[in-house]
N, C-alpha and C positions, 0 to 999 in steps of 0.2 A: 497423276502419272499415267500417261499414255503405254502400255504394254502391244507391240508389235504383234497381230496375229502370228505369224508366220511362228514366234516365241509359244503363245499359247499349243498350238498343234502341236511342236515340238515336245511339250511339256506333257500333254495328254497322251502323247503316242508310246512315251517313254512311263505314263503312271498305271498303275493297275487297278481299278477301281474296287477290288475285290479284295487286295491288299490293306486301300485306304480303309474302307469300311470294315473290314474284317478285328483293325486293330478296335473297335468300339461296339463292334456289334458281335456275339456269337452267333455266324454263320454255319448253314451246312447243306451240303448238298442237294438239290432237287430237280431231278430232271439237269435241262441244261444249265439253268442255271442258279444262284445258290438263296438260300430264303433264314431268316432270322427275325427277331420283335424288331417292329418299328422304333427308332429309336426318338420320333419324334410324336407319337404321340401313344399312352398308352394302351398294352393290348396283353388281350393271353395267348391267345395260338397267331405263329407267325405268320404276315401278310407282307413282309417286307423281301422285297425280291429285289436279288443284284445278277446283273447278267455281263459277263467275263466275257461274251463275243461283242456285245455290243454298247460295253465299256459305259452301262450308267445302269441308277439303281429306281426303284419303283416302289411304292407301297400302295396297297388297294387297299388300307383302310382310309388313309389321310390323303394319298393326292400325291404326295412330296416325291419328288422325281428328281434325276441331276446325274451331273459327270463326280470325276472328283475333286473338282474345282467346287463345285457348289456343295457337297457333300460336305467340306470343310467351311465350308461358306454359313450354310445351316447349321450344322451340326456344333461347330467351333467357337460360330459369331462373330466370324472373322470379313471384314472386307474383303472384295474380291483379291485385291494388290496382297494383302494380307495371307491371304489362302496360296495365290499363285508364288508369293515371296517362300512360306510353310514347304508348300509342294515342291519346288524347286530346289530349294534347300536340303531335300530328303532325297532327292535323283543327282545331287551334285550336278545343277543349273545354276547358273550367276544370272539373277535377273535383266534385263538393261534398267538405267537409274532413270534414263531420260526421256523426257517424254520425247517422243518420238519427229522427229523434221519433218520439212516437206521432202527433200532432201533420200529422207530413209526412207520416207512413204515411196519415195519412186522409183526407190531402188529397190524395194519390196514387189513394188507392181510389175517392174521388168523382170525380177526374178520369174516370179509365177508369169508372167508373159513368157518368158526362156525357157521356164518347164514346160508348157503345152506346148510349144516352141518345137522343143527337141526330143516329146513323144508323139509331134506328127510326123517327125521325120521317120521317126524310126518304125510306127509303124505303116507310112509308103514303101519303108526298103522290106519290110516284112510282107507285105505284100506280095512285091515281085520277084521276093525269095519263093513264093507259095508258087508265080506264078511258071517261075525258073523250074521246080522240081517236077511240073508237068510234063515236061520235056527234057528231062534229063532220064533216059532209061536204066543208066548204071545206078543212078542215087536210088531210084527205084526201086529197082532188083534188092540193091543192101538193106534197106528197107523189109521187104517181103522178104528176105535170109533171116531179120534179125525177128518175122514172127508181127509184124504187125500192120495193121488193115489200115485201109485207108479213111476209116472211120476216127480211128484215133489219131491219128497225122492231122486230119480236119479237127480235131478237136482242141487239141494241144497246137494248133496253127505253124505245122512243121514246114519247111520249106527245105531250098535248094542254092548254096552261092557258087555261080559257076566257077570254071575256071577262067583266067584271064586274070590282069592286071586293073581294069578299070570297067567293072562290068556294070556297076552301078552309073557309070556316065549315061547311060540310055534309060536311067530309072528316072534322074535328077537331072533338068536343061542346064544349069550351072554348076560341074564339077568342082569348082573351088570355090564353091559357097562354105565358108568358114563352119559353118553348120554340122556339117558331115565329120568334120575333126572331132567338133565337139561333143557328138553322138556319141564316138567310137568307133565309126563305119568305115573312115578313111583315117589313112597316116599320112603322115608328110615324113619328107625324108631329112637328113640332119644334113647341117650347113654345109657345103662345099660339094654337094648332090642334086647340085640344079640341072635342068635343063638345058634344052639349046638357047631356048631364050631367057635365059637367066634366071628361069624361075623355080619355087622349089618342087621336088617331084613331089607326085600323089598318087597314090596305089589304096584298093581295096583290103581291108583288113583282114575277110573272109575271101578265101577261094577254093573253091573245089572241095566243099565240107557239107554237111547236113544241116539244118539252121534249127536251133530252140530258142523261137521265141521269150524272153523271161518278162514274164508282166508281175504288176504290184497289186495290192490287194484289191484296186478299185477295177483291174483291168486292163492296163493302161500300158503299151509296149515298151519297158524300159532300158531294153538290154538283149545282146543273144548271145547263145553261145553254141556252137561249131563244132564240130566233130568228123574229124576225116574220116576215107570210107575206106582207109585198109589201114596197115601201121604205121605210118607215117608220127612224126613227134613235132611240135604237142599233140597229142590226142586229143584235147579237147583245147580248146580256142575260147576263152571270155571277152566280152564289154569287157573297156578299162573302166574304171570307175571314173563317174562322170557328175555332173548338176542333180541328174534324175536316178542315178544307178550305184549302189554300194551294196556288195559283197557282203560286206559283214553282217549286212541288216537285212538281205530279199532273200527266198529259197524261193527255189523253181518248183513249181506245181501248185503254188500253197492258192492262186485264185481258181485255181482248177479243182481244185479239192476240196472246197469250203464243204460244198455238201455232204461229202464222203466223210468229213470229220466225225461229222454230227452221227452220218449213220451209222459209222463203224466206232464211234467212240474213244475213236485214238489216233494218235498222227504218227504215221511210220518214217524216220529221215533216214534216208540213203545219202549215196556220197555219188549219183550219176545222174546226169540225163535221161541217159536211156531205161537206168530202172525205176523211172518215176514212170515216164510210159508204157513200158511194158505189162509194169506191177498194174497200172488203170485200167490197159487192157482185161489184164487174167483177173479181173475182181478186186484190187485192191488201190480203187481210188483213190485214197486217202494217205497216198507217199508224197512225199516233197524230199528235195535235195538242196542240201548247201552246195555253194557256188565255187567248186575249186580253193574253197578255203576251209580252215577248221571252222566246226559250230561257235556262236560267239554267245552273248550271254543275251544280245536282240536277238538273233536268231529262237531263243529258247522264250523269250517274251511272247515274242510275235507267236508262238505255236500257242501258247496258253491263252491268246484271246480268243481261240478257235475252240481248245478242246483243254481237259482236263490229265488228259495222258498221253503221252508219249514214249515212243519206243524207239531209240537209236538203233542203227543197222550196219553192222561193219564186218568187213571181212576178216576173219579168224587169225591172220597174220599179224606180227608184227607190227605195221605199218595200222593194220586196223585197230590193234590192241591202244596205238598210240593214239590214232584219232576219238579213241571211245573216252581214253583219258582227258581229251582237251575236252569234251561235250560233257562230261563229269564236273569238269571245275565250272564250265558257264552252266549247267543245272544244278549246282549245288543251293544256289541264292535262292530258287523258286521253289524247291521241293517243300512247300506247305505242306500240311496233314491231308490237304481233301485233293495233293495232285498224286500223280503215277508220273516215275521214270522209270523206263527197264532198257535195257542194254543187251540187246539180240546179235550173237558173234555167231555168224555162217562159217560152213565148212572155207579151208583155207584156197580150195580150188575154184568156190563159187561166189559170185556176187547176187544180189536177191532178183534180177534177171534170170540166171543162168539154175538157180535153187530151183524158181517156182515154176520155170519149162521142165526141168529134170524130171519132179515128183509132186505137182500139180499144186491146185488152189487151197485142196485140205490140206497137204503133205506144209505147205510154207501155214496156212494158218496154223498146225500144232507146231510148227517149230519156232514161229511167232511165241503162243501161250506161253515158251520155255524160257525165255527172255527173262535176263538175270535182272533183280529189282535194283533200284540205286543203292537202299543201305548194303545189299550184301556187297557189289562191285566196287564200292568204297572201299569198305572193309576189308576188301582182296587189293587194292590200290594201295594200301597204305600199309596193307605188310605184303606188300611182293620186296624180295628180296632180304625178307628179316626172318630170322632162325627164332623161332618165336617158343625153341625148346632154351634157349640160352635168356640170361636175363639181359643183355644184350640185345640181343636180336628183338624182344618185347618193349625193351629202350626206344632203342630203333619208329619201330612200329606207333608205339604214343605218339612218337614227334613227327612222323609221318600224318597219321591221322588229325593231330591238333591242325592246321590250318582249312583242314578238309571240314571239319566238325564246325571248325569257328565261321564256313560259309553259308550255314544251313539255317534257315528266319527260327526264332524261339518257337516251339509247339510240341506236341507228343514225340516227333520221328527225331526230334533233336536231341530228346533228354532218353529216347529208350536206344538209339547209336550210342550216348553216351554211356550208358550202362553196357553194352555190348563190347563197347571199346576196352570199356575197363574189366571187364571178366576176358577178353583176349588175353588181357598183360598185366593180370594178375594182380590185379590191382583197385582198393574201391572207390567205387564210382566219385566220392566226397574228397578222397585223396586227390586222384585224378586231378581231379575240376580244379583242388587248389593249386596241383600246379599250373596247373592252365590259365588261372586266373587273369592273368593281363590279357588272355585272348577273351575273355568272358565276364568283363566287370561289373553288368548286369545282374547277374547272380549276386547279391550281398550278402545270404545269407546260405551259404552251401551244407553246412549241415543238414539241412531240410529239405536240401533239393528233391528228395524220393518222394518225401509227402507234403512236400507246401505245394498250396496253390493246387492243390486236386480239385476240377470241374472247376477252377476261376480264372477268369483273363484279368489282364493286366488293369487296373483301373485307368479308366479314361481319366485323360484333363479337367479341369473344373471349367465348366464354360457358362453356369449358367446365368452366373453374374453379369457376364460380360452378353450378351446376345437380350439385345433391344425387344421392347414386350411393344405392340400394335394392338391396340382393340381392335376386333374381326368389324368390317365396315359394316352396318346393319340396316341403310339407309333404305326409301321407297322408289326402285326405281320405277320409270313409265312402264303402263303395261304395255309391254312390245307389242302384243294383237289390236292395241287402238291407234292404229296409225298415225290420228290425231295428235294424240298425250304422247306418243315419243316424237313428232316431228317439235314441239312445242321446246323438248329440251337439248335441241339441235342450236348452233352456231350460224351464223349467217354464212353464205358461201363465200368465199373468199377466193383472189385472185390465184391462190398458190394452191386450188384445186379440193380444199377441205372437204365441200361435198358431192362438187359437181362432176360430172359425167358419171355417176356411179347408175347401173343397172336396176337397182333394187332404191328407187330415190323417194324420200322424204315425203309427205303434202306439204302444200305451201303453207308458211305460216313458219317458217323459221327465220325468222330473220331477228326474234328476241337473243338478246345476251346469253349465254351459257347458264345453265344455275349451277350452285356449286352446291355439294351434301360434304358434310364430314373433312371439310377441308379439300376434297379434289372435284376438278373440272369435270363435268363430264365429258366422254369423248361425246365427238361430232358427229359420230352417227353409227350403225351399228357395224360397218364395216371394221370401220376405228378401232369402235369395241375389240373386235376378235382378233386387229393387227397387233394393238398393244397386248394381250396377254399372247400372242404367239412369240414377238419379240423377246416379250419378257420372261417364257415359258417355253420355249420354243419346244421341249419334249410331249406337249399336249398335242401339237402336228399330228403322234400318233394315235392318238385318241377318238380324231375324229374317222368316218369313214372313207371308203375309196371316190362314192357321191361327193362326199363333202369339198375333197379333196379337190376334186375337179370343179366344184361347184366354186371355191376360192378361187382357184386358180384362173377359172377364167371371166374373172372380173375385172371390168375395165381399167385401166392407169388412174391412181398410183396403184391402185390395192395387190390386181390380181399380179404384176411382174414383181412386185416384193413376195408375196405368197409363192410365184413359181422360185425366187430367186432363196427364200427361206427353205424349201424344198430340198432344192441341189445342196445347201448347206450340209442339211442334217444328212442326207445321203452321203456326203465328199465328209464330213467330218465328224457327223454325232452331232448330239445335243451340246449347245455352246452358252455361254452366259454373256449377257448384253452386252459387255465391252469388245469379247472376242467377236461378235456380230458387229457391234462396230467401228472396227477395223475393217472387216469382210465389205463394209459397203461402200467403202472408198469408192468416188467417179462410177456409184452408181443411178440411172438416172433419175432413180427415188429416192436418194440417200439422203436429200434433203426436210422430206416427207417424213420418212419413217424417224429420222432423228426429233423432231419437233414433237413428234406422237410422243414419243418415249418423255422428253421432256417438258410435257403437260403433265406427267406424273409422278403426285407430290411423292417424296420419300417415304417409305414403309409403310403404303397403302400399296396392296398389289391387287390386281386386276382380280376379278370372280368371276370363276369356272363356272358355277352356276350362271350368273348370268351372260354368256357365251355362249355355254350349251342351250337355253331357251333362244338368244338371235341365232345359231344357226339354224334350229329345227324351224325358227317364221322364216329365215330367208329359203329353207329350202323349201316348204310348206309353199313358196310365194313362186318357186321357180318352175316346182311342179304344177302350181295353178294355172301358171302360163303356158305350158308344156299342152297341159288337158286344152284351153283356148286354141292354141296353135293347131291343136289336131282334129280338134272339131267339124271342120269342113269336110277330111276326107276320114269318118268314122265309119259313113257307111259305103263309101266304095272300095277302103282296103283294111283287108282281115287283120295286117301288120297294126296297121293303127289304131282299130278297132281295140284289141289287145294290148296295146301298151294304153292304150285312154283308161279301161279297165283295170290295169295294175295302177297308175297313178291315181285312180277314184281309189281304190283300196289301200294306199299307203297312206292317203288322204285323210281317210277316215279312222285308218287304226291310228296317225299320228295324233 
């Protein structure tokens, strides 16, 4: 069964890897990211690291790394289809059954063709948005009125859509390139709105507005949105939602602020453009805004890959009272023990622009620190409006609160809300719960809910029956440093490029059959080596160093353009498991190469770290030797070279 990348991402972007392993591992906090006993091999003090930004997990006693495709994979003994079926089935994903066509493969590849597609367009028009507000003096001026430098305009890649109907026809040589529809850049006008010549109108979507770029987390320009420069309505002007662009799932600032997450340790959401910039200006990088719509429960995802807290920001009225409500029910599912939510209500006259100009960077960070936590603002949610002197009005209040309660994952903050709820309304916590019980059937045994299960999580699945036992392969391989003895257990060269053209090549004398140890082939040569366990490993990439990196990378075809192309993977997506890879190499021009590597490798023998780490330190041992050769002629007429001969004779030697 063929599973569609395009299905994997989806599935990863939506899982929380912190979540997955959380439910098997007792985690907790460290630094950024969170540490617990390895669960796969035993230990006493914890070495098992999961990191929540960058959505995979690590242990530095054993090696075992992974997404949480493979975390279930390892951990469960489950097939990868098996794990992806598992995982999907808990985010309310419907697999697809079939293996995939030629057909869908094509219609997969014009997609991601149509997404790069339609974020070069948008950011050309971003561009000449930048290049428009150079010469626009009034956008300017509004600009320097609302307080901010041209530094952060350049940073946040502000621009300018003039006024006029078609102003972008001098950006784009083809005005009715379908394209621009599809953006969201341009409108077409409705039927019986044509032209002279029959055709249908097109007018610019933005005009005479300030432009916010909205990019996605890689970067990448997906959206803008527009804001007039006096009271004009709409005030603010969105992207429609497009191929590359939805509301419900991007906030604006959030690639702008990665860093500021981390330093300031919590993510502040607004409800504006302008106070995302502003707040970056005055010190507090770390704002992001939803996009003219309420927070959604992606939105509240998407901020927990970054950081562990967050503080919603709303204005004191009404209207803000309401939207704090909506960001309440999409963070109610995430609020674990180890996150923070608080709900920060500004005076009713000010928005967190107009706060942090009034009474500065301290005055907004203590008013920050004041920021009501979630369980109290629940708790104020679910009795507003109930007389909670009357029994009544404490009626009331329970059955408010029961759906609120029944959204929050099983853990401490669940079960002490629930005690909290029940001293509201007067009532104990055992009673409570049983009338709740249809929202809570997990619970079987509620008279003990105060004291069972103190310091114990949930017992894992039984898996250990099911997950395949491998003797560890123990075989004698060549010693790499005699050139000789490992050219010896090389393949003969082959038409389809096995060994030839490689940089780093063999002595002659391979031209004997393969020998096989322990049932697998060995690869063909040490390139091979370290392609199969990246394939198969791909989260070792990060293991090696920033030399190494380059040292792979620029190695001749096939090796070095799958090692660049493994690269951009794990950047564009994280660590992926060899089916999700390939798919990725569809109509790549080594996809033929790299699939055959993969399947020279018998089942349940996996590649050795160790021996990868030994070919790379002779490959690079061998690159540097040539480096020193190379520079030898001009040692002693330039001091530069001089000097690097002498650091490679030194790295030489400590190697």
């Amino acid at each position: 069964m063929a599973i569609p990348q395009s299905f994997i991402q989806e599935l990863l972007a939506r899982a929380d890897v912190v979540d997955i392993v959380g439910r098997y591992v007792q985690l907790k906090k460290g630094g950024a990211n969170f540490m617990g006993l390895c669960p796969f091999h035993g230990e006493k003090s914890p070495s098992f690291s999961v990191s929540p930004s960058k959505q995979f997990y690590h242990c530095f006693g054993c090696g075992k790394n992974g997404n949480a495709i493979s975390f279930l994979m390892e951990h469960g003994g489950m097939t990868f289809v098996e794990a992806v079926k598992d995982l999907a089935q808990q985010y309310g994903l419907q697999v697809p059954e079939d293996d995939v066509s030629p057909q869908e493969r094509a219609r997969a590849a014009q997609a991601r063709e149509q997404q790069a597609t339609l974020t070069s367009v948008l950011e050309k028009a971003g561009i000449a948005y930048i290049k428009h507000l150079r010469n626009a003096p009034r956008a300017i001026d509004y600009l320097k009125g609302r307080g901010l430098s041209g530094e952060i305009a350049k940073t946040f890649g502000l621009g300018y859509a003039p006024e006029g109907w078609r102003a972008l026809a001098s950006v784009f040589p083809d005005y009715n390139d379908p394209l621009l529809v599809e953006s969201g850049l341009v409108i077409t006008g409705e039927p019986g709105e044509e032209n002279a010549q029959g055709e249908a109108k097109r007018y610019d979507r933005f005009r005479d507005r300030i432009m916010f770029p909205i990019r996605n987390v890689k970067g990448e320009c997906i959206g803008f949105g527009g804001r007039v420069l006096g009271d004009e309505k709409p005030k603010y002007l969105n992207s429609p939602e497009t191929p590359v662009f939805s509301k419900g799932r991007e906030l604006y600032g959030l690639f702008e602020a990665r860093t500021a997450l981390r330093e300031h340790g919590y993510a502040l959401v607004t409800e504006g453009y302008m106070d995302v910039v502003a707040l970056a200006q005055l010190g507090f990088a770390n704002a992001v805004a939803t996009l003219g719509t309420a927070c959604t429960a992606d939105h509240v995802q998407k901020l927990f890959r970054f950081t562990d807290s967050v503080v919603f920001s709303f204005d004191g009225d009404s209207a803000g009272r309401r939207a704090a409500r909506k960001a309440l029910d999409a963070a109610l599912p995430f609020a674990t023990d180890v996150r923070t939510v608080k709900f920060l209500f500004l005076p009713a006259e000010h928005d967190p622009d107009s706060y942090i100009r009034e009474h500065g960077q301290e005055g907004f960070a203590a008013y920050v620190a004041k920021a009501v936590p979630l369980s109290k603002f629940m708790l104020d949610a679910a009795g507003e409006g109930c007389d909670l002197d009357t029994a009544e009005g404490r009626a009331h209040m329970a059955s408010n609160a029961r759906p609120l309660w029944s959204l929050l994952p099983d853990g401490t903050l669940k079960h002490q809300l629930l005690a909290e709820i029940a001293d509201t309304v007067l009532i104990d916590s055992r009673e409570l719960l049983q009338i709740w019980q249809p929202a809570a059937p997990h619970y079987k045994n509620s008279s003990n809910l105060r004291t069972q299960g103190k310091g114990q999580r949930p017992k894992a699945p039984e898996y250990a029956d099911a997950v395949p036992h491998f003797e560890e392969f123990s075989g004698n391989f060549a010693d790499l440093h005699d050139e000789g003895a490992y050219a010896a257990s090389l393949p003969a060269p082959s038409a389809a490029g096995g060994s030839a053209g490689r940089s780093f090549s063999a002595k002659p004398g391979a031209s004997r059959p393969p020998r096989r140890i322990a049932g697998r082939v060995l690869p063909a040569g040490r390139e091979d080596r370290v392609l199969r366990l990246m394939l198969t490993d791909p989260q070792s990439w990060d293991k090696l160093s920033g030399e190494e990196h380059v040292l792979l990378s620029e190695l001749p075809a096939p090796h070095g353009p799958l090692f660049v192309w493994l690269e951009s993977q794990l950047h564009e997506h994280g660590p992926q498991p060899w089916a999700a890879l390939r798919e990725g190499l569809r109509e790549h021009p080594q996809e033929k190469y790299a699939v055959d590597q993969i399947a020279q490798l018998h089942e349940g023998i996996e590649c050795d770290w160790n021996e990868v780490r030994a070919i790379l330190d002779q490959l690079l041992k061998l690159k540097r030797q040539q480096e020193m050769v190379d520079l030898l002629p001009r040692v002693l007429a330039d001091p530069a070279a001089r000097q690097r001969y002498e650091e490679l004779a030194a790295l030489l030697k400590n190697s």
